[in-house]
N, C-alpha and C positions, 0 to 999 in steps of 0.2 A: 134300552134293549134294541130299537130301532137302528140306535148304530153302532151298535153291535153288529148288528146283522149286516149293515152296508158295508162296514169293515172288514168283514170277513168273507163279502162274494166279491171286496173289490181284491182284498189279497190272493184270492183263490184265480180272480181272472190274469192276474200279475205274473201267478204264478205257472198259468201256461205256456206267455210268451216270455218267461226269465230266459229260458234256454237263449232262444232264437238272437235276443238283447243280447246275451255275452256273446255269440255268435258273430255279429255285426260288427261288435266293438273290437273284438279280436281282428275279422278282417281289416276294418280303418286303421289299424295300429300298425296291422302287419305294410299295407299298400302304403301308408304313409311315410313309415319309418325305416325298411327296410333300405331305399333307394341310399339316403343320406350315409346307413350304418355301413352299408355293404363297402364299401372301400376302405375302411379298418381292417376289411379281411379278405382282401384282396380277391371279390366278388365283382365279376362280369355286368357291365348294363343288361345284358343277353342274359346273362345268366336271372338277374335278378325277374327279370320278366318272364321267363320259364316256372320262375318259384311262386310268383303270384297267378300266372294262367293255370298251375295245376290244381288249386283251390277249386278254379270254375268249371275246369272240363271236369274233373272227377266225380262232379254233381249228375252230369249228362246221361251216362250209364247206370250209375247207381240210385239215383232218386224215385224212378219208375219202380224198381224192386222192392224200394227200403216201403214206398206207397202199397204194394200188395201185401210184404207182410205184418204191416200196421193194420190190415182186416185181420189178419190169424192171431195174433199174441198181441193184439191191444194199443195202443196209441202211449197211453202211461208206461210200459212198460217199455216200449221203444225209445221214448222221450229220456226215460231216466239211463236206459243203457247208453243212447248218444250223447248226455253231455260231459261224460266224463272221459269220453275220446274225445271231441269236440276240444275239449281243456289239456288232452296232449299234447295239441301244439303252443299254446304258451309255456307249456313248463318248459320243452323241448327247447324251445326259441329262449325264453331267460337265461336256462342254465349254458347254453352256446353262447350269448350276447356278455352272461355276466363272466364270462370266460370262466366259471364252473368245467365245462367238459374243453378239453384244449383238443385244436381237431386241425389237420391240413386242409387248406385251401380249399380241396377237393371235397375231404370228408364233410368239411362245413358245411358246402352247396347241398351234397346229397343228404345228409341230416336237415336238413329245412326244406327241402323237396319231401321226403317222404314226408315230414312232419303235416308240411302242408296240403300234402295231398290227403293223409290218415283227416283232416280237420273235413277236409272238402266231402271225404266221402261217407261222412258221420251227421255232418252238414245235412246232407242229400236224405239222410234218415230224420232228422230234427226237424227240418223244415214242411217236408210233406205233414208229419205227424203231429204237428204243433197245428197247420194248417187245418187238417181234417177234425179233430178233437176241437177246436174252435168250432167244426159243424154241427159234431154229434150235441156240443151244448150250446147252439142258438137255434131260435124260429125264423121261419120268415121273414120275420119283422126284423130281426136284431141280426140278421146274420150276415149285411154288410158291415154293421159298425163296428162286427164281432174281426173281420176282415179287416177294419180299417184299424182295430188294435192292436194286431199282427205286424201290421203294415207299419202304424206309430213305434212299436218296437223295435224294429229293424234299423228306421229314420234314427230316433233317438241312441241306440247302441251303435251306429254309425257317429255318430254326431260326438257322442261320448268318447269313442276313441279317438276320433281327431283332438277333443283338446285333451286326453288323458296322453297325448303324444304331447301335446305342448308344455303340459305342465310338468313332465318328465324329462321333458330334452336336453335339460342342463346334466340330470341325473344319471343319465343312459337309459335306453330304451328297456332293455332288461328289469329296469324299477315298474317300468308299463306294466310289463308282462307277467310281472310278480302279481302288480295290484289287479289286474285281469283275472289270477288264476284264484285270488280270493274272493272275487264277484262272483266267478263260476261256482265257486262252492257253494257260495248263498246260495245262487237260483237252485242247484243240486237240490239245496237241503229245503230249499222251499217247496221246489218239486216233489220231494219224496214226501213232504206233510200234506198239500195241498191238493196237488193234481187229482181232478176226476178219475171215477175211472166212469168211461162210456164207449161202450163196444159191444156191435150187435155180434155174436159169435153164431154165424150163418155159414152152414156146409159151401162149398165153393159151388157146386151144383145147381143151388137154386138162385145164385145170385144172375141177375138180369144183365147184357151185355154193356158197356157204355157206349151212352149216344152220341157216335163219332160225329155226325152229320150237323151237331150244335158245336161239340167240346171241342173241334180243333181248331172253328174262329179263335174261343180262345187261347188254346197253345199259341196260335199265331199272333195275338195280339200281345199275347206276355213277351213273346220272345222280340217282337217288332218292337218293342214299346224300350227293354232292357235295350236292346241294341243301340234303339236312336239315341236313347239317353248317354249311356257310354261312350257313343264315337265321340260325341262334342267334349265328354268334357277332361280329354289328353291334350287337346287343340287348342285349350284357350290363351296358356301362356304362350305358346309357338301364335300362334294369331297375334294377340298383343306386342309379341317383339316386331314382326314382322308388318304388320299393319300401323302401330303406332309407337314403333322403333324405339321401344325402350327398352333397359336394358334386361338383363337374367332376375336379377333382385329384385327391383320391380315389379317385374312380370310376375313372379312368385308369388309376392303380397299381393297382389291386385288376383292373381287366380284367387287365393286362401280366401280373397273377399266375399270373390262372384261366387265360390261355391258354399261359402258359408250363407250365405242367403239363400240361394239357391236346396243346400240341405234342410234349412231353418224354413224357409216358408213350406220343404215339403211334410214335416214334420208338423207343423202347426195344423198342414192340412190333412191332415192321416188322424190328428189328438180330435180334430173337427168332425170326423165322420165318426168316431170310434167311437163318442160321446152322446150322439144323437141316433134313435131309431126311427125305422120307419122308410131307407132310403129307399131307392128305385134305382137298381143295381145298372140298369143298361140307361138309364137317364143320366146317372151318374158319369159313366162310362164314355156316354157320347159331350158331354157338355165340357168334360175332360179334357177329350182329345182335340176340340175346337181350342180350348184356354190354351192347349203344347201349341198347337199353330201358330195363334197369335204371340206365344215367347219368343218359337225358332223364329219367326218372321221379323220382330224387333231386333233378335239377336245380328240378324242379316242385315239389317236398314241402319246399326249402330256403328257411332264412329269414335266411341269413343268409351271408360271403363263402366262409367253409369250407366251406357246405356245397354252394354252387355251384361250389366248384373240385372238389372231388371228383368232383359228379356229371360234370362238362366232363373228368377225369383219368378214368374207368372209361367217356367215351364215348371218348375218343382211345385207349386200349386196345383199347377192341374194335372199333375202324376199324383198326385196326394187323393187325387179322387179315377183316377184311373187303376191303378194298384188296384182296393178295395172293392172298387165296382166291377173290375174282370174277375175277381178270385169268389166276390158275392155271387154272380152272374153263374158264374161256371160250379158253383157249388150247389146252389140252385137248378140249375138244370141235369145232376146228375142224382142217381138213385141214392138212399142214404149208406147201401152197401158198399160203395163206387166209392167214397168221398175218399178215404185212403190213397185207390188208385189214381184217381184225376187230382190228386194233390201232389202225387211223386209224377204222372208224367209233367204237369204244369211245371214243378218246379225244376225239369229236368230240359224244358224249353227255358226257363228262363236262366238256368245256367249256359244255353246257348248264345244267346242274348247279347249276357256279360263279355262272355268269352269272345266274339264275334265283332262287338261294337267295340273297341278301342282299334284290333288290328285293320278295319275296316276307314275309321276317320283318320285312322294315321296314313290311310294307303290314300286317300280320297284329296289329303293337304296336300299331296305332292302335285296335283289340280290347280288348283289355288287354294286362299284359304279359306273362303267361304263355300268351298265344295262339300264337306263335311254337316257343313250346317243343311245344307240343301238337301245333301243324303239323307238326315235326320229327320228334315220337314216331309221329304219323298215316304221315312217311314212309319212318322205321324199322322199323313196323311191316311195308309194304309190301315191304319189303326180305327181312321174315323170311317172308315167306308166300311171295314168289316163289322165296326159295331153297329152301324147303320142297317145291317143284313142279316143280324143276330133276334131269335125269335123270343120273347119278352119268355122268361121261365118259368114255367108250372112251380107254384107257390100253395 
């Protein structure tokens, strides 16, 4: 009976973050595969990078909204409305890719732009709302690791679409995106069995204001933190040609390497928090950002591919405890009516973040090529001073 019961509060917590997990894995698929597919169909470098930035900025605007009205109609009910928009843009993307829908040049682009913008701004609902529903069902105690299972989710559905990209490559991408849109269904239907429901239904009138004077360190630190992360890692195979002049191929497997480590150790460190209670959200947070230092700093000091993965594997570790300790930290210091709205602005900074930090380290390389890195340590460093200034959260 005993595990019975552990089986069925671990399926129940799985099935908060299912969404969020095809979510991630969608975006790896899309960012990875797109580039390669797109001149099959006579698809712009420009173009392609327009299709993927509309995913992130579309979060911007819409994630603070999708967060307020996750207070009025519930978190469960939001969750199950967004993932079956969320799962339009793979269908959308197959039936284009498996040349189902036959389309000009043009109409192509604009069908995978809206698509991915519908993904992005359904996103911007899923993530706030997956976010907060993780508060309404943890304590004190539990509600960074509650964070750090969010967090593991995201890693891991990242991580899964990178190799559901590899193991389909020979097939066409379109087989990806098939088997992406049967995952979605799972979580759907695991969601609609599973999911909590827990939502205080409080008039807007008596709800308390959010406390900007704490919450915006961490807007600022989510969004610094996505940034730094992103600029370095468009740069690394341009660095490796250029620094240690090998050629395009190369440099490709040798990126595929450093970031698979790099994703892999953040992930193990997200499965690590997720697992254990009891953290200390702003201890977390600051011991964190010292571990990104010491990565960016190796990454600087290396001259060669090991020593670039490493320092990329000891920065994805101590994001693995940053993530979870800013979203514990910031969840904690806001009222339990709040949780909704500081979950849709947070996630609406760290769609800045994203968006922000690639076109950033690509403008920074043109510097040289460890300008980029330095930007990124400039805004890890930024990360550790504000957490340093940040006041320990009423618990």
């Amino acid at each position: 009976m005993a595990i019975e019961s552990y089986l069925l509060i671990l399926i129940k917590r799985l099935a908060i973050v299912s969404g969020v997990y095809v979510y991630a894995a969608s975006n790896a698929l899309l960012s990875g595969g797109l580039g390669p597919v797109s001149r099959d169909y006579g698809i712009t470098e420009l173009q392609v990078g327009i299709i993927l930035s509309l995913g992130a900025l579309a979060v911007v605007p819409t994630a603070p909204l999708w967060g307020v009205l996750s207070e009025r109609v519930g978190r469960r009910f939001l969750i199950l409305t967004a993932i079956p928009f969320v799962l339009l843009s793979p269908l959308i993307m197959a039936l284009v890719f498996s040349n189902m829908l036959v389309l000009a040049t043009s109409a192509t682009v604009y069908t995978l732009a809206v698509a991915r913008t519908i993904k992005g701004v359904f996103g911007g609902a899923l993530i706030p709302s997956t976010q907060a529903l993780i508060a309404d069902t943890t304590d004190s105690k539990t509600r960074v690791s509650g964070m750090g299972l969010m967090g593991a989710s995201v890693s891991l559905g990242a991580l899964s679409g990178s190799m559901l990209l590899w193991l389909t490559a020979e097939r066409g991408i379109a087989v990806g995106f098939f088997a992406l849109l049967l995952a979605g269904l799972l979580a759907f239907f695991l969601s609609l069995k599973f999911l909590p429901t827990s939502q205080l239904h409080i008039p807007p009138r008596t709800k308390k204001p959010i406390r900007l004077s704490q919450a915006w360190k961490f807007f600022a630190i989510t969004m610094a933190g996505f940034a730094g992360y992103t600029m370095v890692v468009p740069i690394i195979g341009l660095k490796l040609m250029d620094d240690l002049l090998v050629n395009s191929t190369e440099a490709m497997k040798s990126t595929g390497y450093v970031l698979a480590g790099a994703t892999l150790s953040l992930t193990i460190s997200q499965v690590y928090v997720a697992t254990r209670k009891g953290w200390d959200a702003l201890r977390l947070l600051r011991s964190g950002s010292v571990g990104a230092l010491a990565g960016i700093g190796i990454m600087i000091l290396a001259d060669d591919v090991f020593g670039l993965a490493i320092g990329m594997i000891a920065v994805g570790a101590s994001l693995g405890t940053v993530a979870p300790g800013a979203m514990g930290a910031l969840s904690l210091s806001a009222d339990k009516t709040d949780q909704g709205r500081v979950a849709g602005i947070n996630t609406a900074f760290r769609g800045m973040g994203i968006a922000v930090g690639p076109v950033l380290g690509t403008a920074l390389y043109s510097f040289g090529t460890d300008a980029p890195l330095w930007g990124a340590l400039a805004l890890v460093f930024f990360v550790a001073v504000l957490s340093l200034s940040c006041q320990q959260p009423d618990i």
